[in-house]
KOLLO-947572 format. One line per field, with one value per residue: residue number from 1; residue in one letter; chain; x, y, z of N, C-alpha, C, O in turn. Coordinates in nm, 2 decimals. Layout:
BEGIN
k: c(NUM, ...)
r: c(A, ...)
c: c(A, ...)
nc1: c(X, ...)
nc2: c(Y, ...)
nc3: c(Z, ...)
cac1: c(X, ...)
cac2: c(Y, ...)
cac3: c(Z, ...)
cc1: c(X, ...)
cc2: c(Y, ...)
cc3: c(Z, ...)
oc1: c(X, ...)
oc2: c(Y, ...)
oc3: c(Z, ...)
REM end
This chain:
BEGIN
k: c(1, 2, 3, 4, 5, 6, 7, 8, 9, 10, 11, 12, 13, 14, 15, 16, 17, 18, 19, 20, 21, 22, 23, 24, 25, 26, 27, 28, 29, 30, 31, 32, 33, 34, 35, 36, 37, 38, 39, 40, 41, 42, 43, 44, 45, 46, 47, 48, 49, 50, 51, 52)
r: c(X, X, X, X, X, X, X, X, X, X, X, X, X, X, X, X, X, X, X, X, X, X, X, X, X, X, X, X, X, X, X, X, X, X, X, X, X, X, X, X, X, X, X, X, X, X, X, X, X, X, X, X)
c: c(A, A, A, A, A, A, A, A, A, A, A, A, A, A, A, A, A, A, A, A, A, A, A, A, A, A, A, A, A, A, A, A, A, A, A, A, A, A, A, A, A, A, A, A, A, A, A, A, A, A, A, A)
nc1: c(7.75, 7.75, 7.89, 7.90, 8.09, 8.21, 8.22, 8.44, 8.72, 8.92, 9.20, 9.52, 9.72, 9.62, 9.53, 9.70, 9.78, 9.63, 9.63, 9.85, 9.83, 9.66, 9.80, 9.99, 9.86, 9.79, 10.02, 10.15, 9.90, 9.94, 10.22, 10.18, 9.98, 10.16, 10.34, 10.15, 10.11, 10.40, 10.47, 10.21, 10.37, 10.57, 10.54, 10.39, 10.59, 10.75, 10.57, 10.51, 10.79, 10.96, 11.18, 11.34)
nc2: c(-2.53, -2.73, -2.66, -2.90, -3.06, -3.41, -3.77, -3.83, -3.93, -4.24, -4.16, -4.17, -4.32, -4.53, -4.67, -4.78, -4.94, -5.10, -5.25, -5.36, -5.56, -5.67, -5.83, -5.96, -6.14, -6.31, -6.39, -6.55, -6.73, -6.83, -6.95, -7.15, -7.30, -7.39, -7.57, -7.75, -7.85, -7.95, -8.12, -8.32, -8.41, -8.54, -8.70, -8.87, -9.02, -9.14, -9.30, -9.48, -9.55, -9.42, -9.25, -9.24)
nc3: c(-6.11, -5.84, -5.53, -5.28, -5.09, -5.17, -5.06, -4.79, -4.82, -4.68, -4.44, -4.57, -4.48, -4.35, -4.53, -4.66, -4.43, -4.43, -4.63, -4.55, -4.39, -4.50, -4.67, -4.51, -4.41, -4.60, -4.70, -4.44, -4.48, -4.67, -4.66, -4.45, -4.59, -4.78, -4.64, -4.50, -4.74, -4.79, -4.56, -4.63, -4.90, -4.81, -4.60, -4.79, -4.98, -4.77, -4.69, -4.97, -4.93, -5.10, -4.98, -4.67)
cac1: c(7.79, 7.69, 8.00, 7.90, 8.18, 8.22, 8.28, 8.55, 8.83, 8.99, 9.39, 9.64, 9.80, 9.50, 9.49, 9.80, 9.79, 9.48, 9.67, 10.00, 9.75, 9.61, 9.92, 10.08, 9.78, 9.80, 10.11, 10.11, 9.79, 10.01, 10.33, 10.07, 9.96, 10.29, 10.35, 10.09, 10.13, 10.52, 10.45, 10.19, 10.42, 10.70, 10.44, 10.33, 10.70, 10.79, 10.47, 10.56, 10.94, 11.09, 11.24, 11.32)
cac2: c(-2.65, -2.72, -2.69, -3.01, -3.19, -3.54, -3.82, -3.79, -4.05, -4.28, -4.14, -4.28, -4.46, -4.62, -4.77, -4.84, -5.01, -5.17, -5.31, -5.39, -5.60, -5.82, -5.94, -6.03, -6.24, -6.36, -6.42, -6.62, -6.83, -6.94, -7.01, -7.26, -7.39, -7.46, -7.62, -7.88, -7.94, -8.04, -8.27, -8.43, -8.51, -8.61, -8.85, -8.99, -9.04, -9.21, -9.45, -9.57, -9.61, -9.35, -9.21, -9.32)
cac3: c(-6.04, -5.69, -5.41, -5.22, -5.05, -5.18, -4.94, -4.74, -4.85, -4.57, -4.46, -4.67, -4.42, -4.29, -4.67, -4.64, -4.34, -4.42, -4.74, -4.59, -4.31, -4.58, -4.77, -4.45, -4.37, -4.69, -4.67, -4.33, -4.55, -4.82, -4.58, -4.37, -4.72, -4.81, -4.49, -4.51, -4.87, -4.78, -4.45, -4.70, -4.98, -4.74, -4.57, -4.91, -5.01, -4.70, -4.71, -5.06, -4.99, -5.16, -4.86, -4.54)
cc1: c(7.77, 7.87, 8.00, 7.99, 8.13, 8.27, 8.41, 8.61, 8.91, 9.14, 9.49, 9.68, 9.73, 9.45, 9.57, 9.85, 9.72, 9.58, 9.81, 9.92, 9.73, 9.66, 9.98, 9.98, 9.78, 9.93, 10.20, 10.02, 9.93, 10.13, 10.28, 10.02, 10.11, 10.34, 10.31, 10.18, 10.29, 10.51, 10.34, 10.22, 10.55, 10.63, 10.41, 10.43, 10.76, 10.68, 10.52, 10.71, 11.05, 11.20, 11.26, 11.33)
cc2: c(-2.62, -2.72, -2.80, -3.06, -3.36, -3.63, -3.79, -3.92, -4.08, -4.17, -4.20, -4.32, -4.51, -4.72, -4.84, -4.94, -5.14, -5.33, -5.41, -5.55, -5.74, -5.87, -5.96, -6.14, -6.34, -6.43, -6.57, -6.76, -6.86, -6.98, -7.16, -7.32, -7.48, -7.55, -7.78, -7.95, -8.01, -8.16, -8.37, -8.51, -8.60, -8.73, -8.96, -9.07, -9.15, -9.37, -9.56, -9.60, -9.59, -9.30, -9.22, -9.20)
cc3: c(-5.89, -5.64, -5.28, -5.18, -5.11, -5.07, -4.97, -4.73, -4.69, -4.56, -4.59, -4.60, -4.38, -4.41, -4.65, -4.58, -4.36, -4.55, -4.69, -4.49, -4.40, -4.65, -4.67, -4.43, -4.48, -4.74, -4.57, -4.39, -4.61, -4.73, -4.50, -4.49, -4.76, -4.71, -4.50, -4.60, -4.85, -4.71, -4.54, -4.82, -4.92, -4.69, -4.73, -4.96, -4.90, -4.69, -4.84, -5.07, -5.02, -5.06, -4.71, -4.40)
oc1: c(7.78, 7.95, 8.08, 8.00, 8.02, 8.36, 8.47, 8.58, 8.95, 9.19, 9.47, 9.70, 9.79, 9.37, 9.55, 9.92, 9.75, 9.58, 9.86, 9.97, 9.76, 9.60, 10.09, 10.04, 9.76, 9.92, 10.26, 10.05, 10.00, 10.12, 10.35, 10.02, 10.14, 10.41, 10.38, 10.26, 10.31, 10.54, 10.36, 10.17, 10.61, 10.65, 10.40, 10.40, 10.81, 10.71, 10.57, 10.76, 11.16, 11.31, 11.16, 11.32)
oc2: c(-2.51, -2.77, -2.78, -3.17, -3.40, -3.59, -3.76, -4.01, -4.00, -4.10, -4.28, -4.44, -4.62, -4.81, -4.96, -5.02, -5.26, -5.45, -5.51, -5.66, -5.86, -5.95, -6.00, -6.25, -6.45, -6.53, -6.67, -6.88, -6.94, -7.10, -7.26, -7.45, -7.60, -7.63, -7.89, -8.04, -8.13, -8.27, -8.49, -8.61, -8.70, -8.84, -9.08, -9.18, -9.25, -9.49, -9.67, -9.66, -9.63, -9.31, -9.20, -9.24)
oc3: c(-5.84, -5.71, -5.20, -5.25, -5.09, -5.00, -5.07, -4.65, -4.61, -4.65, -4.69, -4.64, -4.37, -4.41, -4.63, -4.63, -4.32, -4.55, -4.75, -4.52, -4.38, -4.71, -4.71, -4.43, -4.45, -4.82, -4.61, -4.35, -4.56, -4.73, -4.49, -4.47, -4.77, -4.78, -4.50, -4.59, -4.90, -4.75, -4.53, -4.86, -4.97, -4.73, -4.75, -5.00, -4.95, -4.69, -4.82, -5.17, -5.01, -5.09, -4.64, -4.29)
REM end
């Protein structure tokens, strides 16, 4: 068997980081989804009546 190094894996906290990075962003996305989607059933609700 050869003794080659194989690549050399990121840190672990640099995964980590990397991970915790893109569920806050994602995070943030669905809170701003949620967002809309309420101001446009409150609008649709108030158009037809149901609520003043």
């Amino acid at each position: 068997m050869n003794s080659e190094p194989g690549k050399k894996l990121p840190n672990k906290k640099i995964i980590r980081s990397a991970k915790f990075e893109a569920k806050e962003q994602f995070t943030k996305s669905a809170l701003e989804n949620l967002k809309t989607e309420k101001e446009r059933i409150v609008n649709s609700l108030k158009k037809s009546g149901e609520i003043d």
